[in-house]
N, C-alpha and C positions, 0 to 999 in steps of 0.2 A: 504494500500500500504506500501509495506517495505522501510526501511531508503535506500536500495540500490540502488532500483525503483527509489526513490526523486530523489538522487545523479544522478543515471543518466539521468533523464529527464533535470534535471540543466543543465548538460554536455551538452548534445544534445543541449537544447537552447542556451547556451552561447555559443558553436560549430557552430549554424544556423547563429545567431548574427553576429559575426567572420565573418561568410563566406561573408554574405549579405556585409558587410561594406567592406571588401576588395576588394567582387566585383564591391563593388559601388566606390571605390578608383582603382581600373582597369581601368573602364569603363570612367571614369575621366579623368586619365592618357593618355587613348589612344584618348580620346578626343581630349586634351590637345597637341598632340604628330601632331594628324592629324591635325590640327590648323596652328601650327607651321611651320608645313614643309612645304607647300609652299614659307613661307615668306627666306627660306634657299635651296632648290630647286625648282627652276622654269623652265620649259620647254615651250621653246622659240615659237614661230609661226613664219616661215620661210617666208611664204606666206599669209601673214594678206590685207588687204582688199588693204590698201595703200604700197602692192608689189614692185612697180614701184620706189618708192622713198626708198625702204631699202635697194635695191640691182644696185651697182654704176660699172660701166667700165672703168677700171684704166689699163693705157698703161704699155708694158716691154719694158725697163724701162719708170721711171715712167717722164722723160724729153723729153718722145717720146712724138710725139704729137698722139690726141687719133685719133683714125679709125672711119668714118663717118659712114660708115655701121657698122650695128650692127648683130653682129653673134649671139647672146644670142636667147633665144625663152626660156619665163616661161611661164608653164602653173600649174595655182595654183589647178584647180580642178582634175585634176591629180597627182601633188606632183611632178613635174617634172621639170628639169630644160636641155635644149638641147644645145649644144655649136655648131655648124655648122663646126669650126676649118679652116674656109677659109678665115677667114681676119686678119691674122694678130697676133701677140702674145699679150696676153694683160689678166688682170685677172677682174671676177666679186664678186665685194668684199660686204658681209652683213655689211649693215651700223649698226652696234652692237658691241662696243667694247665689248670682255671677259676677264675675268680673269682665274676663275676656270670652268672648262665644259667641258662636253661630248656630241661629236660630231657625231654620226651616219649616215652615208649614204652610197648605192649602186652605182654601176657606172656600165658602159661597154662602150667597143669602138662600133662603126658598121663598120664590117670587110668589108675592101674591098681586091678583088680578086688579089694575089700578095704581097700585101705590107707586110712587115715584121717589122717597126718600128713602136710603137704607145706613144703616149706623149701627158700626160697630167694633173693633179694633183689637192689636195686637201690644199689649203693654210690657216696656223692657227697661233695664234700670230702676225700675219703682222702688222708692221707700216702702219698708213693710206694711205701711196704712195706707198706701196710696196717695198722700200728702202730696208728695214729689213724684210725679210721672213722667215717661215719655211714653208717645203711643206712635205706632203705627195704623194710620186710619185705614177702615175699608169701608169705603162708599163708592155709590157711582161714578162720585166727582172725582175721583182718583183714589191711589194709595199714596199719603204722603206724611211725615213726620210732624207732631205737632205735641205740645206737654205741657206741663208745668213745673219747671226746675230753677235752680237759685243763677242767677245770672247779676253780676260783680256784690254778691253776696246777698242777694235778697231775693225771694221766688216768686218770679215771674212766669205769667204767659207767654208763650210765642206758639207761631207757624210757620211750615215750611212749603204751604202749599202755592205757595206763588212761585218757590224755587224749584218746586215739581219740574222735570225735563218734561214731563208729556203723561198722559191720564193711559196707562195701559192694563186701568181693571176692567173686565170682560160683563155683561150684563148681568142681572138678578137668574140664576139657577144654572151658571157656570164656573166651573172651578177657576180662582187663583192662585199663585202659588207667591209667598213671601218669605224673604231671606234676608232675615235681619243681621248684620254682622260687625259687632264693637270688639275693640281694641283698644286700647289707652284710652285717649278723651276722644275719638273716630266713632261715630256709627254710621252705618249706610242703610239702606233699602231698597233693595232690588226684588221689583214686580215682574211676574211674569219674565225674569231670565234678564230684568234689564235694570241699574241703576238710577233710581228717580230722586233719591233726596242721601245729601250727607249732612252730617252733624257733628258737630264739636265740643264737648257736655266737659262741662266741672265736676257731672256726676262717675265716680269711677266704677262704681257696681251697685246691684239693683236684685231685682225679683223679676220676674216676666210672667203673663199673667193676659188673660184673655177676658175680654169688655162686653157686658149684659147692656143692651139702651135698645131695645121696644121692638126688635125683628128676631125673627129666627136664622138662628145660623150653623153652620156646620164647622168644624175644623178636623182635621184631617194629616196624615202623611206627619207627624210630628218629628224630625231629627233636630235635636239641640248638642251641639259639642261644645265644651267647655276647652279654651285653647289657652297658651304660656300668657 
């Protein structure tokens, strides 16, 4: 065998070698990687066994005293949560404070024959009493962000539906789907797959929590992940 033959057999083997050990430093890596990342993204179970005790009925406001009947109806092996919207205003709040997370879920009203006004939202950051909200609305008139939080240190009103990009919630007795998504003082809103309102809150973490006002409505497909 010639000296070039040698050389490159060497080449090759310590080429093989290389490879092996990087694969094996890859494969490690990602090990390593999928390990980790639950302990810095978790995604939450909305409807865990003991349902009943995660999810609370907090009156508007919250000095009102609460409503005897209870308009909610969860059904966990469906993913569903029904609001009835005939008693009363009042919000049902995930007993799970957040900070950082992404909040996913569908909604629709059921139309009924006539009416033209629908009302009723998707609440995130809230004080435990709902003193302090942010809401993401669902109405006709769009999905847009709008609350009550402390703004240069006193709590105020605002809206954000004039900075709405464009109205892309779909009529009474069609699904939409919303993906609420904070980060530091950041939240956004994106309807239907598309961003319509961002926000820049002094509030750092909240409850989320879903809004009873005078329709029926549905919510659905619930994914909440709780991120760094």
């Amino acid at each position: 065998m010639s000296i070039w033959s040698l050389h490159s057999l060497g080449r090759r083997a310590h080429w093989n070698a290389a490879s092996r050990v990087s694969m094996r430093t890859a494969l490690v890596s990602a090990a390593v990687l999928a390990f980790a990342l639950p302990c810095f993204s978790q995604t939450i179970n909305m409807f865990p066994k003991n349902y009943k005790q995660m999810w609370t009925r907090i009156p508007i406001p919250p000095t009102k005293p609460a409503i005897k009947i209870d308009q909610w109806h969860i059904y966990p092996k469906r993913g569903e949560i029904v609001c009835d919207g005939n008693q009363g205003h009042e919000w049902l709040r995930f007993n799970r404070e957040l900070k950082n997370f992404d909040l996913k879920v569908e909604w629709r009203f059921t139309p009924v024959a006539g009416k033209v006004h629908y009302n009723s939202g998707v609440f995130f950051r809230n004080s435990k009493n709902g003193t302090i909200w942010e809401q993401a609305q669902t109405s006709l008139a769009g999905g847009y962000i709008f609350g009550n939080t402390p703004i240069n240190g006193k709590v105020q009103r605002y809206s954000l539906k004039s900075q709405m990009t464009e109205n892309r919630v779909k009529p009474a007795g069609q699904w939409n789907a919303f993906d609420i998504h904070c980060v530091g003082d950041t939240c956004t809103l994106a309807v239907n797959g598309k961003v319509v309102n961002t926000l820049h809150l002094s509030v750092e973490k909240g409850y989320v929590g879903l809004e009873a006002e005078g329709v029926k409505i549905t919510f659905r497909h619930f994914h909440l992940k709780e991120l760094p």
